[in-house]
Structures are given as structure tokens and as C-alpha cells.
C-alpha positions as CSV (number, residue, x, y, z in Angstrom):
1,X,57.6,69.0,28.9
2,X,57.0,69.7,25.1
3,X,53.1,69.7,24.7
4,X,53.1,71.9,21.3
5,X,54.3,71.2,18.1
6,X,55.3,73.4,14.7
7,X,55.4,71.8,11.7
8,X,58.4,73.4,9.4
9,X,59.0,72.4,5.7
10,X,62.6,72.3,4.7
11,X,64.7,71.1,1.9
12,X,67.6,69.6,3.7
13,X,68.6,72.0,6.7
14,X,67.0,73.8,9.2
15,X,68.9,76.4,11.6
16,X,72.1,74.3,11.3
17,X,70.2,71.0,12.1
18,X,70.0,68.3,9.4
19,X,67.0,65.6,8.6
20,X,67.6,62.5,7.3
21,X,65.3,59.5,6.4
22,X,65.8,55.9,7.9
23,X,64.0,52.6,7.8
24,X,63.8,50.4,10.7
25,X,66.1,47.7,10.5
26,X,63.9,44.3,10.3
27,X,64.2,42.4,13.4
28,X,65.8,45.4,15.2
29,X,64.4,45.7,19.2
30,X,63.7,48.8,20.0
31,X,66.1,48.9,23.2
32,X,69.0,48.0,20.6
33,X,68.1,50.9,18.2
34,X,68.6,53.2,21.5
35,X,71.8,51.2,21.9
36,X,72.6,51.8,18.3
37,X,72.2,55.8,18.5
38,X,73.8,56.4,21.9
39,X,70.2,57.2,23.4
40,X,69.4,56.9,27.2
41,X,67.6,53.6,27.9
42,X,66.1,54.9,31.1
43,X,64.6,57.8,30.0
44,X,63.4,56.4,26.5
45,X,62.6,52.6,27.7
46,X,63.2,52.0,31.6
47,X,61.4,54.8,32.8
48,X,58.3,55.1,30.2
49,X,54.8,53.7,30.9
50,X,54.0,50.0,30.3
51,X,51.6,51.0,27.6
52,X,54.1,53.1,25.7
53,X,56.1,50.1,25.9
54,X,53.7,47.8,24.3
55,X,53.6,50.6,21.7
56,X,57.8,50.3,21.3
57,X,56.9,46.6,20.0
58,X,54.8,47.5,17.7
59,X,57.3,49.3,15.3
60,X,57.2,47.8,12.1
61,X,60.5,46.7,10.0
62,X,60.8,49.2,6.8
63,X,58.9,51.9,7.7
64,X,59.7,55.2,7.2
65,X,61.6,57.7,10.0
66,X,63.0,60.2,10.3
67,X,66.0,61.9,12.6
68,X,67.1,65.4,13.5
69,X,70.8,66.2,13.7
70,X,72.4,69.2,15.4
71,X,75.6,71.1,14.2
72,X,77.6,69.0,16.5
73,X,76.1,65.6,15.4
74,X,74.0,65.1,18.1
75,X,70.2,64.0,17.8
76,X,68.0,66.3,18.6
77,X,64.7,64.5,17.6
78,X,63.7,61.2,16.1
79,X,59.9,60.3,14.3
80,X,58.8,56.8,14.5
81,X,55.4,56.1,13.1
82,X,53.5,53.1,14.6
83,X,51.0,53.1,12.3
84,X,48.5,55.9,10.4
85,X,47.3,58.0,13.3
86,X,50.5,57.9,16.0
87,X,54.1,58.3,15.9
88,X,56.5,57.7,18.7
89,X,58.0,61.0,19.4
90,X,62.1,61.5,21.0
91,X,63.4,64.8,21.7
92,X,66.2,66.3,23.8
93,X,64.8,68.1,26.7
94,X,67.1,70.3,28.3
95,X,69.8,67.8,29.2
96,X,68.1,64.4,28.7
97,X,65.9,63.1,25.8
98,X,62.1,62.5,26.5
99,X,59.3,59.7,25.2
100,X,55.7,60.7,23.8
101,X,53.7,59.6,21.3
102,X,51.9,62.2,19.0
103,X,49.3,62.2,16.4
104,X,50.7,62.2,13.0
105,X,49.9,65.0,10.6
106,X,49.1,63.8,7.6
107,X,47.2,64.8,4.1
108,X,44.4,62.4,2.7
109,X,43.7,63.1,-0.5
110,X,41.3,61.6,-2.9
111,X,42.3,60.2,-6.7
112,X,41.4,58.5,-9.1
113,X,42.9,57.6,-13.1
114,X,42.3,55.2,-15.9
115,X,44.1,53.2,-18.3
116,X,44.1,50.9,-21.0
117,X,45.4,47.8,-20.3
118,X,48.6,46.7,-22.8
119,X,50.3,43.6,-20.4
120,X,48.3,42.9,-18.0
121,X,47.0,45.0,-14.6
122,X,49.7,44.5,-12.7
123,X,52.6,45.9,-15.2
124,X,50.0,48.5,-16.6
125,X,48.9,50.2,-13.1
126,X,53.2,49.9,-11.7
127,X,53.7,52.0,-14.7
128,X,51.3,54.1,-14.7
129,X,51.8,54.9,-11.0
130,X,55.1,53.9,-9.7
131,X,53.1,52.1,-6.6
132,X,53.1,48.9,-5.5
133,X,50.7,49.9,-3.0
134,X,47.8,50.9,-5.5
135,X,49.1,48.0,-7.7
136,X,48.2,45.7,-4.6
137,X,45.2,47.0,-3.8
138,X,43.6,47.0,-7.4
139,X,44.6,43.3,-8.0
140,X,43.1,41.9,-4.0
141,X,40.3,43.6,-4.9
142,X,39.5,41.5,-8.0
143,X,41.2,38.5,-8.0
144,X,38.9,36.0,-6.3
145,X,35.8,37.5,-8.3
146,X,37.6,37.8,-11.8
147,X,39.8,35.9,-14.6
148,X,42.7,38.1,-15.5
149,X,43.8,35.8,-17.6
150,X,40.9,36.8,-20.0
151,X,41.6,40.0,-20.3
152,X,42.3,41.3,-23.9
153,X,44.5,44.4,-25.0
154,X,41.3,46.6,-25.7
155,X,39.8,46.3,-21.9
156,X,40.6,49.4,-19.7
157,X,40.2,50.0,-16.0
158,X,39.9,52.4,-13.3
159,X,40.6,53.1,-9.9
160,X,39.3,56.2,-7.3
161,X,41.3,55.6,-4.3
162,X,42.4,57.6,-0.7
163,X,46.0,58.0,-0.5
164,X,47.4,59.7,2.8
165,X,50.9,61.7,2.3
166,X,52.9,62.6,5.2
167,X,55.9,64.5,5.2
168,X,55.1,65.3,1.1
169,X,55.4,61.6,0.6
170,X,52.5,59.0,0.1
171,X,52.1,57.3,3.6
172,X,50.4,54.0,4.2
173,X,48.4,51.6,2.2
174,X,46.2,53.3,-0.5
175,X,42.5,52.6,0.7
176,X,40.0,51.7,-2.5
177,X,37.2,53.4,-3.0
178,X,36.1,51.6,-5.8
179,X,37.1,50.3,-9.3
180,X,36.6,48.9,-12.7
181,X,38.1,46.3,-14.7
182,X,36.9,45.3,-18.3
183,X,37.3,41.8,-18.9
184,X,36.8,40.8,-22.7
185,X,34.6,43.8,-23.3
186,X,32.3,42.9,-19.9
187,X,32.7,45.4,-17.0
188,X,33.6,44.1,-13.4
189,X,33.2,46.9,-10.4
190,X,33.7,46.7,-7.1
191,X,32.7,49.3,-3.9
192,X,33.7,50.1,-0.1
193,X,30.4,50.8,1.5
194,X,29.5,52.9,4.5
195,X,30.0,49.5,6.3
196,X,33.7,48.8,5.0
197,X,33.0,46.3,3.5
198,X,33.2,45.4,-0.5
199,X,30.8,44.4,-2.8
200,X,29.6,43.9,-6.1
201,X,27.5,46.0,-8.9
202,X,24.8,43.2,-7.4
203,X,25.1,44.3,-3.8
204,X,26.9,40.9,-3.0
205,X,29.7,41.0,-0.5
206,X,33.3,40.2,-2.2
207,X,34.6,37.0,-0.3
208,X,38.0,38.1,1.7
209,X,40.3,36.6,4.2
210,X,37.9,35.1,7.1
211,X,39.0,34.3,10.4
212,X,37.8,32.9,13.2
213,X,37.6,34.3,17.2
214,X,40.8,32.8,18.3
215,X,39.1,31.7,21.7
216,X,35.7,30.5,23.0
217,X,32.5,32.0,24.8
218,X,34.7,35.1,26.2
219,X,34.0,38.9,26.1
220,X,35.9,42.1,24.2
221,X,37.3,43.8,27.9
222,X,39.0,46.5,24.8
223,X,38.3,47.0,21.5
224,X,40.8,48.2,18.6
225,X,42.0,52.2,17.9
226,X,44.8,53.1,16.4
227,X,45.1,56.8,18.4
228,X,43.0,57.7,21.3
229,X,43.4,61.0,23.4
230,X,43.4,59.9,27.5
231,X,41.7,63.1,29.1
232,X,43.2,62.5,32.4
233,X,47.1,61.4,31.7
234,X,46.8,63.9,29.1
235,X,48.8,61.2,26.6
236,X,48.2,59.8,23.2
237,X,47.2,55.7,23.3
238,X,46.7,53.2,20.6
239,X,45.2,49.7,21.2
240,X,46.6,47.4,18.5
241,X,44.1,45.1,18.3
242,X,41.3,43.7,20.6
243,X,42.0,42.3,24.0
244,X,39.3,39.1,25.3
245,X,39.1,38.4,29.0
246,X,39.3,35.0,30.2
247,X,40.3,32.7,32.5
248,X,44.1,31.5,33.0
249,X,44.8,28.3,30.8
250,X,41.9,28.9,28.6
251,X,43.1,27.4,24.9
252,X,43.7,29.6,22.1
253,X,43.2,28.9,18.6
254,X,44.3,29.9,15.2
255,X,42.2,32.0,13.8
256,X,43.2,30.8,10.4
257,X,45.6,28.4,8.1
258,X,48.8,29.8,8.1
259,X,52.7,29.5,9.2
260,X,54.2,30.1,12.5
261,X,57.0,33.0,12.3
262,X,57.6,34.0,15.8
263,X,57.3,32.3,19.1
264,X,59.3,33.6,21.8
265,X,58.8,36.2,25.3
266,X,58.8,39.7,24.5
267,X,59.1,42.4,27.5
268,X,55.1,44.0,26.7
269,X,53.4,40.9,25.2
270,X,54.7,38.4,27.0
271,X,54.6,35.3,26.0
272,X,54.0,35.8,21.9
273,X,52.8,33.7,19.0
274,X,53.0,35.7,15.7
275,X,51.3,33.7,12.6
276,X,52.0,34.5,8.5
277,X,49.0,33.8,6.8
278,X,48.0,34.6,3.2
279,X,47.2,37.4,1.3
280,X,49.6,39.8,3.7
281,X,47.5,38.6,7.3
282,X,49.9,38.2,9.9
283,X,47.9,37.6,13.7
284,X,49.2,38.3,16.7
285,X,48.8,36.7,20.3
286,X,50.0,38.1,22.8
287,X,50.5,37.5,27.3
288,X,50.0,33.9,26.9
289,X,50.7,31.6,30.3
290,X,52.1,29.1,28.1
291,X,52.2,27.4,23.9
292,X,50.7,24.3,23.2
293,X,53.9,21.7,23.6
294,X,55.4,21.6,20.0
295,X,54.8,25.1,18.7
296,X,58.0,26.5,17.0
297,X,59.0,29.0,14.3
298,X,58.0,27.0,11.2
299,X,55.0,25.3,12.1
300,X,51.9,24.9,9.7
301,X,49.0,25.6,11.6
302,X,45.3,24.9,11.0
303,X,42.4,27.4,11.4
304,X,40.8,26.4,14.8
305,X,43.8,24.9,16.2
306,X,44.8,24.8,19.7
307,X,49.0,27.5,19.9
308,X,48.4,28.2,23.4
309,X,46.9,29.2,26.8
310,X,45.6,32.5,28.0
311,X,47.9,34.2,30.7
312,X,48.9,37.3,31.9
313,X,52.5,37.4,30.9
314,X,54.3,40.7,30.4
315,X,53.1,44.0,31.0
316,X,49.6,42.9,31.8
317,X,47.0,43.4,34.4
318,X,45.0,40.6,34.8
319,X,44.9,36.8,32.2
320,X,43.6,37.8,28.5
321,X,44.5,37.4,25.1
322,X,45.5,40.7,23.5
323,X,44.7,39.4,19.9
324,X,46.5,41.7,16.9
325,X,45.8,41.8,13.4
326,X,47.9,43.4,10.6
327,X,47.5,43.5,6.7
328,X,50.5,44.0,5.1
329,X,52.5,44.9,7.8
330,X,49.4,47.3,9.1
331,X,47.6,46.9,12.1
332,X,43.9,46.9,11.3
333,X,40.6,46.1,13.4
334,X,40.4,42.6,13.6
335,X,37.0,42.9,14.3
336,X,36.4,44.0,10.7
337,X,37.3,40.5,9.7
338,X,36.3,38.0,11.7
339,X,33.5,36.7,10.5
340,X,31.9,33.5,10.0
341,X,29.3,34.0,7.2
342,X,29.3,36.4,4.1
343,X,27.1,39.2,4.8
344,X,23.8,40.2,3.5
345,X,22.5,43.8,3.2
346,X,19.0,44.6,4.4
347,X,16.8,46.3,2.2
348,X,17.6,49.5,3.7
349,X,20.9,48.9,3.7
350,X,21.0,47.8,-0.2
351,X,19.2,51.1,-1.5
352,X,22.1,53.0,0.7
353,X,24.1,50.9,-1.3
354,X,22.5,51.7,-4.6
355,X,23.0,55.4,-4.1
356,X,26.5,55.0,-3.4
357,X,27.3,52.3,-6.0
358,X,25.6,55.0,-8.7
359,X,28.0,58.3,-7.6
360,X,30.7,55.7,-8.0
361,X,29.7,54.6,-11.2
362,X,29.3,58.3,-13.0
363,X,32.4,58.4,-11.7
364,X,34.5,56.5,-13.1
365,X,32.4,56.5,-16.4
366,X,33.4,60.2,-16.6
367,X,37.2,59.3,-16.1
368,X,37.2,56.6,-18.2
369,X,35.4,58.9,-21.1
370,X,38.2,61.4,-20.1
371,X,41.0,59.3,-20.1
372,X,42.3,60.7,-16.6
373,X,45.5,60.3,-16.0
374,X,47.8,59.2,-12.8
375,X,49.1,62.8,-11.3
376,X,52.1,62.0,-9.3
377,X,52.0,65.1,-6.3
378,X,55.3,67.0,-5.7
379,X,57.7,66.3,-2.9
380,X,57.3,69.4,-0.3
381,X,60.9,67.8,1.5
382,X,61.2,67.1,4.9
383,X,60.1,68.1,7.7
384,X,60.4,68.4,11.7
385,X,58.5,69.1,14.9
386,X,59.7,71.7,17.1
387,X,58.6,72.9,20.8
388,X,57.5,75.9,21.3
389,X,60.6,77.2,23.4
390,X,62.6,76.4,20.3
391,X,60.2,78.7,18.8
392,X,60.1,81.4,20.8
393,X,64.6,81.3,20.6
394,X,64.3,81.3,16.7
395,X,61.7,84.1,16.9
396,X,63.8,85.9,19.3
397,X,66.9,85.8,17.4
């Protein structure tokens, strides 16, 4: 059983075995990409735990994999990430192919640049950076406290952000630190405090998405984590989202406005509700007993309204609602957002805030004095993980 891991850098081929990138195919089940590769379904699917095959259904259309070819063609290992902190794992083993989940290895690195805006934001930061990502995150930030539309050709910005690279590559969403936008001359900023939450220069929370418990008077039996080490199965674990005991055919709401895009029985979840909503939200609800007659792919839905009825369909122990959030196609704590009012910082809290909001602000006075520039980091190439009795052949040879 492989419980060690290398981590080689190569260009294209290591030891006569080749890498190659894939995205997942959208819509593709998992047991069909086994299908599709000529991979055992019993060791990878039939025979694997029922939480690793909740995880199989949270694979996400588009992102990045990658896949390990022998000299005969064969696969030797595939990487699947499910999200920043875990990766599903498949390797031969001996004569078979085995199923693990392991922590991704990853570089966060913190940056920063600033510009002078020409078009507008949008075009500006796309070519100054070649993401969409940090494009995306820049214009959220702003765009329900601030007029683009008034900026002028003379206003500048700037942006200090976390960007994770894995595999030499940025990974992930870009997370903002904080930023500023001139808008006709004024200055606009905005921070991610100790809390993770945005605000102002004034210490006022920045209005986001706001969603509401999707059912009634019930308790958190499992709270959100995106890896988690289990001391006594000795296995990786990730919780998706938050799970709230209740009774069988309690009703379960909407937890905002938004547009029905998948209802249908899954193997893990069960019976599944998935709804689009906007700004990138997509929720989850998952091991219902039954939907609310009328619920179909298409359907407008209203915050607060009634898609179904907790159960314990699927891989499930006992009747809850496993309740998932995800922000452009990431999952995230959807305890983070829920929220019914916009929150207000004690006084403790706002001189924390203060201290912070300053650092920031010499910050990105500096870079915007020093016209910093967007540094685009070098590709290191692939890479693979090997076990250590692979090792110990190559070192013996």
C-alpha cells in the first residue's frame, strides 16, 4: 500500500513514462472515465469506501489532471484534484490499480502589481496578467460598492493577492488580499480581514451574495473542510460542505434566487438538487427522501422556497441534508456566507481592523509610487508522484 510520495520535476519524460495534462470532460461520471481508460471498476469504485465515493462526485468539469504513461501505454498513475487541499490519487499496485486521496502539494505565493487604467479594469488587468481569475476577483470585489463606468483614463489601480501554483502552474482561484481602484481621481479600497470577510477604508462590511439556512430550527451534526487527516483509518477526508440533522420529510428551502440545473439520484448524494445562482454560486443538496412535486432542470426558484424533503438517500447513515456550496465551480464553507444581516465590528475588532487596513494601505501606496509590475512565474513542467519501492528500483539501478 503506497503511503510515501516523491515529488519529481520533469520536462516531458521520466524513466520511459510520459505525463500528459487532461481536463475532465463536463458531465463525465466518474465510473465512465474508468470505463473510458480501461481502469478496474472494482478496485477504483466498487470496492472503495462510501466516503471516497461521495468524494468521486465531487470532481469538477475542466479542472486540471494529469496522467502517467508507461513505455507500453499503459497508465501507471492518474491526479485528480477535488479541490485546493486533496487530490484523488490512482496507481498501479503490483497487478491491480489502487484508490487514495492525498494532500496536494502546492506553492502559495503572495503578489501584488499596479496599473494605469487605458479601457477599462477588465481589458486593463486581462492584459496585464493573462488571468481571468485575478480579472474576476478584482471586478466582484468592487462592483456593487463602485461606478466603473466613471472611471477616467488617468485613474490607476492595484491589487495584492494569494495565488497557489501547483505543478509550476497557477492553481485555484486567486484569493484578494486587498485592492485599490481610483475612480475620477477618488480612491476606493477594499480589505480581507482576520475574519474573511471584506470591507471598506470605513470598516463597513462589502455587501456579498447572502443566503439563507436552507432548513429550519436543526443542528450542524458536520461542519465544512476541505482535507482532514483521520488518525485511526489512517486516510485523507474532505467534507464538502455542512451536513444538518433532522428529521425524515423535514422541507428544505432555497437558500437563494436562482435556477435549477440538476435534479436527478446520484450513487453518494442520493437524491440531488443542484441550484445556479448569480455571481458563480451554485448550492448543493444532497440525500433527500423526495423533491417538492414539480421541481425539474430549469426551474426558477425563490430564496426561501420549499425543493424538497430531508432523507437519507444514498450513501448515508441516518436522514440529513448534506448542504454544499461552491463559488465558481469551488467548494467553499457555506458557513462563511449564510448570513442574514451585514456585520458590524466591535470596537476591538475595528482597531484590529485599523492596523491591518494601514499595512495594506503603505502597501499598495508603495507599489503604486513604484509602478510594480505583473511578474508572470516560470513553468517548472510537470510533475509525478512516485512510491517509495519505485524509488528504491530507480536508486538501485
Amino acid at each position: 500500500m503506497m503511503r510515501f510520495f516523491i515529488l519529481l520535476f520533469f520536462s516531458t519524460i521520466l524513466f520511459g513514462s510520459e505525463v500528459k495534462d487532461f481536463k475532465w470532460e463536463d458531465g463525465m461520471p466518474y465510473s465512465v472515465f474508468l470505463e473510458k481508460y480501461n481502469l478496474p471498476t472494482k478496485e477504483l469504485l466498487t470496492d472503495i469506501d462510501d466516503d471516497d465515493k461521495k468524494l468521486v462526485e465531487e470532481i469538477r468539469a475542466g479542472v486540471n489532471c494529469q496522467m502517467l504513461r508507461g513505455t507500453d501505454n499503459k497508465i501507471e498513475q492518474v491526479l485528480i484534484p477535488l479541490n485546493d487541499e486533496l487530490q484523488i490519487h490512482i496507481y498501479q499496485d503490483e497487478d491491480t490499480y489502487s484508490f487514495e486521496a492525498i494532500p496536494i502539494i502546492y506553492d502559495l505565493k503572495t503578489e501584488a502589481f499596479s496599473l494605469k487604467i487605458n479601457a477599462n479594469p477588465s481589458v486593463d488587468i486581462l492584459n496585464e496578467t493573462g488571468s481571468i481569475g485575478i480579472v474576476s476577483v478584482f471586478i466582484n470585489a468592487f462592483k456593487k460598492s463602485v461606478n466603473f463606468t466613471a472611471i477616467q483614463k488617468s485613474d490607476r489601480l492595484a491589487m495584492i493577492y494569494e495565488q497557489k501554483y501547483r505543478l509550476g502552474r497557477p492553481f485555484s482561484m486567486p484569493t484578494l488580499n486587498a485592492a485599490m481602484v481610483e475612480i475620477n481621481g477618488e480612491r476606493h479600497f477594499i480589505y480581507l480581514n482576520s475574519d474573511g470577510v471584506y470591507y471598506n477604508e470605513k470598516g463597513a462590511q462589502i455587501e456579498s451574495f447572502l443566503l439563507v439556512n436552507p432548513v429550519a430550527n436543526t443542528r450542524i451534526s458536520s461542519t465544512f473542510t476541505l482535507r482532514r487527516y483521520h488518525p485511526i483509518l489512517k486516510k485523507y477526508r474532505a467534507h464538502l460542505g455542512i451536513d444538518y440533522a433532522a428529521r425524515t420529510g423535514t422541507p428544505i428551502m432555497a437558500a437563494g434566487d436562482g435556477k435549477i440545473v440538476f435534479a436527478s439520484t446520484t450513487n453518494g448524494y442520493g437524491n440531488l438538487i443542484k441550484i445556479q445562482h448569480a455571481d458563480g454560486f451554485l448550492t448543493l443538496y444532497a440525500h433527500q427522501k423526495s423533491f417538492r412535486p414539480g421541481i425539474k432542470v430549469g426551474l426558477k426558484v425563490s430564496k426561501n422556497q420549499v425543493i424538497g424533503y430531508v432523507g437519507s438517500t444514498g450513501l448515508s447513515t441516518g436522514p440529513h441534508l448534506h448542504f454544499g456550496l461552491y463559488k465558481d465551480n469551488q467548494a467553499i464553507d457555506p458557513l462563511k456566507v449564510v448570513q442574514v444581516t451585514i456585520k458590524k465590528l466591535s470596537d476591538k475588532e475595528k482597531n484590529e481592523f485599523l492596523k491591518l487596513r494601514k499595512k495594506y494601505d503603505d502597501t499598495i501606496l508603495s507599489h503604486i509610487q513604484n509602478n510594480t509590475k505583473f511578474v508572470k512565474l516560470n513553468e517548472t513542467g510537470n510533475s509525478c508522484f512516485i512510491n517509495n519501492k519505485t524509488q528504491e528500483k530507480i536508486a538501485a539501478s
